[in-house]
C-alpha positions as CSV (number, residue, x, y, z in Angstrom):
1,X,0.0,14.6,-12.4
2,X,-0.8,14.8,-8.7
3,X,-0.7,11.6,-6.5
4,X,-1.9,11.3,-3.0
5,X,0.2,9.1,-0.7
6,X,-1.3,8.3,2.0
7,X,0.4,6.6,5.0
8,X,-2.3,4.8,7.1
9,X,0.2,4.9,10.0
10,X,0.4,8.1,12.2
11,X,3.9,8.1,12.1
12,X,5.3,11.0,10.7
13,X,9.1,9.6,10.5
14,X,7.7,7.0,8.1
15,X,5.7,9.3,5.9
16,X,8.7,11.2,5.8
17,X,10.9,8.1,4.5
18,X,8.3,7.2,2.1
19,X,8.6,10.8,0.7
20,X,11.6,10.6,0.0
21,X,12.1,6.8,-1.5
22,X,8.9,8.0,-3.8
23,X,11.1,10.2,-5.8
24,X,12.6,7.8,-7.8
25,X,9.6,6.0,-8.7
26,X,8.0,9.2,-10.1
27,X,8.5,10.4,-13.6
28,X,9.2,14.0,-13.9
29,X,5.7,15.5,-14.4
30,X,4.2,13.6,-11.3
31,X,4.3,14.7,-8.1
32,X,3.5,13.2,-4.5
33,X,1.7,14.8,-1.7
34,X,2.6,12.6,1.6
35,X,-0.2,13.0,4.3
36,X,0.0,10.5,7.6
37,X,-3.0,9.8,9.2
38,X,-4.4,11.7,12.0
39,X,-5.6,8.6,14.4
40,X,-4.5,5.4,14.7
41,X,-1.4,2.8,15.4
42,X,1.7,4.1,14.8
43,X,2.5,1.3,12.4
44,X,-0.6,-1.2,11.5
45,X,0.2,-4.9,12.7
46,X,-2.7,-6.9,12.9
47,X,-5.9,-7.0,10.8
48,X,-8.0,-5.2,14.0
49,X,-5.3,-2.6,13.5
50,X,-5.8,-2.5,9.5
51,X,-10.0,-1.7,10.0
52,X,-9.2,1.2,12.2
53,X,-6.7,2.4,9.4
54,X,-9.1,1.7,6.8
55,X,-11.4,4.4,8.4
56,X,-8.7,7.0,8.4
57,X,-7.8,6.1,4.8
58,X,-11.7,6.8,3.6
59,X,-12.0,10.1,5.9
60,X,-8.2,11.5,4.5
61,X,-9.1,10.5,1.1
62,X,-12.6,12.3,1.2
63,X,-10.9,15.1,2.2
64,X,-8.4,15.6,-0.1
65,X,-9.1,13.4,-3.2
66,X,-10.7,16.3,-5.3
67,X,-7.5,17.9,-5.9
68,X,-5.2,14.7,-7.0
69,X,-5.3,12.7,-10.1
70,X,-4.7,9.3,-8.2
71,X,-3.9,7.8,-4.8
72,X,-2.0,5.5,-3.3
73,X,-2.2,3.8,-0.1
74,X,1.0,3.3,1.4
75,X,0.6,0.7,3.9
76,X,1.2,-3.1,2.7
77,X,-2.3,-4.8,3.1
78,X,-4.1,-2.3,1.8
79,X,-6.1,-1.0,4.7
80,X,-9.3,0.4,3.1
81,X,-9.0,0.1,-0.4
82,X,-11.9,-1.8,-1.7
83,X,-14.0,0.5,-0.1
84,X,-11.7,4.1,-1.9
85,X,-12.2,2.2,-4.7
86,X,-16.0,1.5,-4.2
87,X,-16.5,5.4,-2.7
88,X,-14.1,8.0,-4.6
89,X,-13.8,8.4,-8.2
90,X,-9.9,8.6,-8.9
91,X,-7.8,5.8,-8.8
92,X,-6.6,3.8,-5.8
93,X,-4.0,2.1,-5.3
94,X,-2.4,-0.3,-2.9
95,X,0.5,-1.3,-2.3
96,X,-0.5,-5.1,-1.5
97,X,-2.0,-5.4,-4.4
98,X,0.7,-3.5,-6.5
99,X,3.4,-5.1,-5.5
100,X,1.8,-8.5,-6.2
101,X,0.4,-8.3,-10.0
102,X,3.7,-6.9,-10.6
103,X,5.3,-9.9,-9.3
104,X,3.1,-11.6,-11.6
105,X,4.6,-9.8,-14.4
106,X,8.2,-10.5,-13.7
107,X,8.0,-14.6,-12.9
108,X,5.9,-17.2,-12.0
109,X,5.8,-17.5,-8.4
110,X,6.9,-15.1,-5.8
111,X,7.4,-14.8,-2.0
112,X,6.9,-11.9,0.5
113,X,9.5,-11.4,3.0
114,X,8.5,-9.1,6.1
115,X,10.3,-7.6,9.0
116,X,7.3,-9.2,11.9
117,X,5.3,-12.3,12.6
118,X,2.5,-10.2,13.8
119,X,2.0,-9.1,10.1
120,X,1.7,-12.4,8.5
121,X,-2.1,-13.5,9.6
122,X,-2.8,-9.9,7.6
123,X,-0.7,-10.4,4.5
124,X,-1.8,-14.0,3.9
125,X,-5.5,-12.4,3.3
126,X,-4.3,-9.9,1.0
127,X,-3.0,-12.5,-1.1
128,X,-5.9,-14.3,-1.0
129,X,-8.1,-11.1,-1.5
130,X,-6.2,-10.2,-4.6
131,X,-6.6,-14.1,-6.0
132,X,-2.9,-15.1,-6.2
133,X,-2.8,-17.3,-3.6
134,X,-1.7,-19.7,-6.1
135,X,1.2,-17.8,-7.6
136,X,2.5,-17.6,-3.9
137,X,5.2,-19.4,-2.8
138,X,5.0,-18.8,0.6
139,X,5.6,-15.6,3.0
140,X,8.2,-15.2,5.9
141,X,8.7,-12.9,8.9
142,X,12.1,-12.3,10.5
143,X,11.5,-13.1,14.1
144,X,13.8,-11.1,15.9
145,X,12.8,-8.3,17.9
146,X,13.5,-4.9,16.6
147,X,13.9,-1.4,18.4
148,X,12.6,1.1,15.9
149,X,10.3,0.6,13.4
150,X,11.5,3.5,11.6
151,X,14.8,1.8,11.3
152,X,14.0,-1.8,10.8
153,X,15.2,-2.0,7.4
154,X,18.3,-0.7,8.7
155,X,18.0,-2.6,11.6
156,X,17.1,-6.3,10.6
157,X,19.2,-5.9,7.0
158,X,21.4,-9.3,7.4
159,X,17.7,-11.2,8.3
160,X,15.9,-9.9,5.9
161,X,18.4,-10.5,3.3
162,X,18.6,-14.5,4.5
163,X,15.0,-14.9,4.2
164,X,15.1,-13.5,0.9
165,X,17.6,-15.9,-0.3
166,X,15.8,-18.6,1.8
167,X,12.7,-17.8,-0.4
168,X,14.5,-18.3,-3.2
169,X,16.0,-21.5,-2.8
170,X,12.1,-22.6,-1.9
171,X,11.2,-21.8,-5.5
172,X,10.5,-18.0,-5.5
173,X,11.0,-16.4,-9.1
174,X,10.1,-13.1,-7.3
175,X,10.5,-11.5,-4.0
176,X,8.3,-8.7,-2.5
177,X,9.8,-6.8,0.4
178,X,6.8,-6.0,1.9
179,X,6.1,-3.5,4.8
180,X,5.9,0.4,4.4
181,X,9.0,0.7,6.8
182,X,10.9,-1.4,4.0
183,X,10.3,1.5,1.4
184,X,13.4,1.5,-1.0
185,X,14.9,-1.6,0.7
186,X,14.6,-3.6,-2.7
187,X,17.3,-1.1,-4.6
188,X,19.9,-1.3,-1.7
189,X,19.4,-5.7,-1.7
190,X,18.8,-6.1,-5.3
191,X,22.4,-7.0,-6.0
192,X,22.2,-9.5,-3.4
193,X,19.5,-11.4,-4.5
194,X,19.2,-13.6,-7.6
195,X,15.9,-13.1,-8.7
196,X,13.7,-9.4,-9.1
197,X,13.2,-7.6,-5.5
198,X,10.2,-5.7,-5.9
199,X,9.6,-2.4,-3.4
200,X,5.5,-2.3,-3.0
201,X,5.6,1.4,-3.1
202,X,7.6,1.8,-6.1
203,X,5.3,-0.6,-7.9
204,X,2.1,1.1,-6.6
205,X,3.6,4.6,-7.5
206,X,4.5,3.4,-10.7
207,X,1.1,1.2,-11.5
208,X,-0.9,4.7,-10.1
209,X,0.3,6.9,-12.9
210,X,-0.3,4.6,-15.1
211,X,-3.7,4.5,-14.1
212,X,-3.9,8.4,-14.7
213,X,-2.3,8.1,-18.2
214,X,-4.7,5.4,-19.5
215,X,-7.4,8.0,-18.7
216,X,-10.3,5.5,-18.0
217,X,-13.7,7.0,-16.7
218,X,-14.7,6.3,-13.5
219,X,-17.5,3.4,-13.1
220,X,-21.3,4.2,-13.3
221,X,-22.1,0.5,-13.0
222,X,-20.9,-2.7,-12.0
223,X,-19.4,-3.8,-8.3
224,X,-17.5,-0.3,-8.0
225,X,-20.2,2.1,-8.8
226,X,-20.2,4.8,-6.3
227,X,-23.5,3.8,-3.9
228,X,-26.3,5.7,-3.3
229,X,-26.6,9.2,-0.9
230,X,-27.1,8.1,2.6
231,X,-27.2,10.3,5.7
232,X,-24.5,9.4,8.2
233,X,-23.9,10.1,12.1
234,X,-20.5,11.0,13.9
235,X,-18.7,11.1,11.4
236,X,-15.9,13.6,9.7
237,X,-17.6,16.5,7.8
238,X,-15.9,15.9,4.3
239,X,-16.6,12.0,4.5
240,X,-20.6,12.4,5.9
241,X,-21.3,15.0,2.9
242,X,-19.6,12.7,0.5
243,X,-21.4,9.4,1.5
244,X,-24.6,11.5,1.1
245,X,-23.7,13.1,-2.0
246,X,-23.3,16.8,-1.0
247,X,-19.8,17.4,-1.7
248,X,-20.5,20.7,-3.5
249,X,-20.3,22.0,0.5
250,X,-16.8,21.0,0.9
C-alpha cells in the first residue's frame, strides 16, 4: 500500500519530522512517500495562507497521485481537500477532518489545543466544515511567542500541556493536538493527560489505509463525481491535462 503525504508547507524540516513520526502509524505493508510543497508559506497560518496551499496540494497531487493507493494531507485544516476529493480518484485525506471523527469515536466532546492564535480563525471553520461544531468543546492557542516552528512542540511543551489539562477541566472527553509541527506530540503527553490525546496525522494515516482496504470505487455520481474536461490557462502541465481529461499525456 502506497500513501502520499503531502505537506502543504514548504518546509522541508517539517516534512522530514512528519516522516519520521508516520512510521508508527503505518502497518507493515504500507508505506509513505513525504513530498513538501514547492511554493508557498513555510508553515500555513491563516485561511489566505491555506487557499494558496490548497493550489499546491491540487497541482502535487495531479502529479503524483497515479502511482499511490491514497493520500493524505498533512497540514491541520485541510488546505484543498474538498476539491482532491472532488478532482482525483484515490482517497484523500485530511488531517482536520481525521483527527476530528476520530475524536468522535473515542468520547463525546473534544477540544483542540494549538501552538498559535493566528491558527484559530482557520480551525474553527474546519470544525464547522466537517459539521462537529457541536461535539466541540472549544479550541485554545498558547499565546506565547515561539522561535522555531520546527521545534514548537519542543519548545512550548509545559503550555501546551496546561491547555490540554485546562480543556479538560472545561468538559473535554477528547483532546486533538492539532498543528502539523505537533506530529507525534500526543504519544510523548498521553500519560499526562486524563482523557485520549489524539495526533491528527496518526489518525489520518491510520483512517487513509483504511480507506484503501475497504476498496470502495471511486464516485461516478453524486457531489464528488470528477467534473467535466475543461481547458485551462497558466497552469502546471500535470494539473491542466488532468482538469481537461488528457492525462494519458502525463
Amino acid at each position: 500500500m502506497r500513501i502520499l503525504l503531502l505537506n502543504p508547507n514548504t518546509s522541508a524540516a517539517m516534512t522530514a519530522r512528519m516522516a519520521r513520526a508516520a512510521e508508527a502509524a503505518l502497518a507493515p505493508d504500507a508505506h509513505v512517500t513525504a513530498l513538501t510543497a514547492t511554493s508557498g508559506l513555510p508553515y500555513i497560518a491563516s485561511r489566505a495562507e491555506a487557499q494558496l496551499a490548497g493550489a499546491a496540494v491540487l497541482e502535487t497531487l495531479a502529479a503524483h497521485h497515479s502511482r499511490h493507493d491514497a493520500a493524505v494531507i498533512a497540514a491541520y485544516g485541510d488546505p484543498g481537500l474538498v476539491a482532491a476529493r472532488e478532482l482525483f480518484d484515490l482517497p484523500v485525506v485530511g488531517m482536520a477532518e481525521a483527527a476530528m471523527l476520530t475524536a468522535c469515536q473515542l468520547g463525546a466532546r473534544f477540544a483542540v489545543v494549538t501552538f498559535a492564535p493566528a491558527l484559530l480563525p482557520w480551525y474553527e471553520d474546519a470544525v464547522a466544515l466537517a459539521g462537529l461544531s457541536a461535539r466541540c468543546a472549544g479550541l485554545h492557542a498558547v499565546r506565547r511567542p515561539f522561535q522555531a516552528v520546527t521545534e514548537v512542540q519542543d519548545e512550548l511543551r509545559p503550555e501546551i500541556l496546561a491547555l490540554a489539562e485546562r480543556a479538560v477541566g472545561e468538559g473535554a472527553d477528547v483532546v486533538i493536538l492539532a498543528g502539523a509541527p505537533l506530529a507525534g506530540l500526543a504519544t510523548a503527553l498521553r500519560d499526562a493527560v486524563p482523557v485520549p490525546l489524539v495526533d491528527p496525522l496518526a489518525a489520518a494515516l491510520g483512517q487513509a489505509q483504511a480507506l484503501v482496504r475497504l476498496g470502495t470505487r471511486p464516485p461516478r455520481a453524486g457531489r464528488f463525481a470528477r467534473p467535466p474536461a475543461k481547458p485551462a490557462t497558466g497552469l502546471a502541465g500535470p494539473l491542466a491535462r488532468w482538469i481537461a481529461h488528457r492525462e494519458e499525456e502525463s
